[in-house]
N, C-alpha and C positions, 0 to 999 in steps of 0.2 A: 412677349410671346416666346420669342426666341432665350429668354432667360428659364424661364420654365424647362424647356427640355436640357439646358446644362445642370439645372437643380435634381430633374429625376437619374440623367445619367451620370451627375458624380452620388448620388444616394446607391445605383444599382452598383455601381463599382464598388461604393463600401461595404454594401451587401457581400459583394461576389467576395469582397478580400476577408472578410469578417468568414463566410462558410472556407474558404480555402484555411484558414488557420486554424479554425475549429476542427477540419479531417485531419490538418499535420499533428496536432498537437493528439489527436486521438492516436494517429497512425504510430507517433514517437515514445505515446506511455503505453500502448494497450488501454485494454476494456478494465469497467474495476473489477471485474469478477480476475483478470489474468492476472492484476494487481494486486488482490487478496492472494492469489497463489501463490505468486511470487515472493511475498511477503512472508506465511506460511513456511514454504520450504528455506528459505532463508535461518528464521525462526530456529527451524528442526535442524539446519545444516550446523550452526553455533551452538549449538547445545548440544548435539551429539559430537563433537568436535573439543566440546571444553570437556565432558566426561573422559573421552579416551584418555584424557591425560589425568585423571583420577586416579590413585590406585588404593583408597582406602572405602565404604560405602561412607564414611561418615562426611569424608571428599566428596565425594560424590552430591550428598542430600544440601552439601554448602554451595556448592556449583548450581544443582539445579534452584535453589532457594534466590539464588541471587539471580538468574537466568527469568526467572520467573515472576521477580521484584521489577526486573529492566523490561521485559516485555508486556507486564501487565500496565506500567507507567507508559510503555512508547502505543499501546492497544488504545488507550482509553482517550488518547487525544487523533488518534486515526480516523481519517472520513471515510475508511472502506468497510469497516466492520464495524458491525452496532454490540450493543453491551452483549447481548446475547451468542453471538458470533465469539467476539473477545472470550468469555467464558468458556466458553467449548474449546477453541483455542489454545488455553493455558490449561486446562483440563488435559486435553491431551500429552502438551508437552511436559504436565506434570508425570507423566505413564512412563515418558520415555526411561 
């Protein structure tokens, strides 16, 4: 009898440790939506960042080609953006 209530109270303690790491681990990355963001401007900050140091357009269309080679490679194996997302994405940063 008395083994029973040590069985459910080390189950509830693993429970209770299993949600406590699951909030830090939330609290330490953010949400995926802030994650996508983050990501995004990241994104936008390296490539508007490799341009300024362009001074030719033709510099410029090799920076973003290549910019847009590496992101669409690092997009397409991401768990926060689905293909659809990724396309818009590179869409954009192809505008910059």
């Amino acid at each position: 009898m008395h083994m029973e209530y040590l069985y459910i109270l080390i189950l509830l303690v693993l429970i209770l440790l299993g949600l406590y790491f699951f909030k830090q681990n939330t609290a330490i990355y953010g949400t995926p939506q802030e994650k996508k963001e983050n990501i995004e401007n990241e994104y936008i900050n390296e490539i508007k960042a490799a341009l300024k140091k362009a001074d030719t357009q033709d510099e410029k269309v090799k920076i973003k080609l290549h910019y847009i080679k590496k992101f669409n490679n690092e997009l397409s194996r991401n768990i926060f953006f689905t293909a659809q997302e990724a396309k818009e994405l590179l869409s954009r940063l192809s505008k910059l």
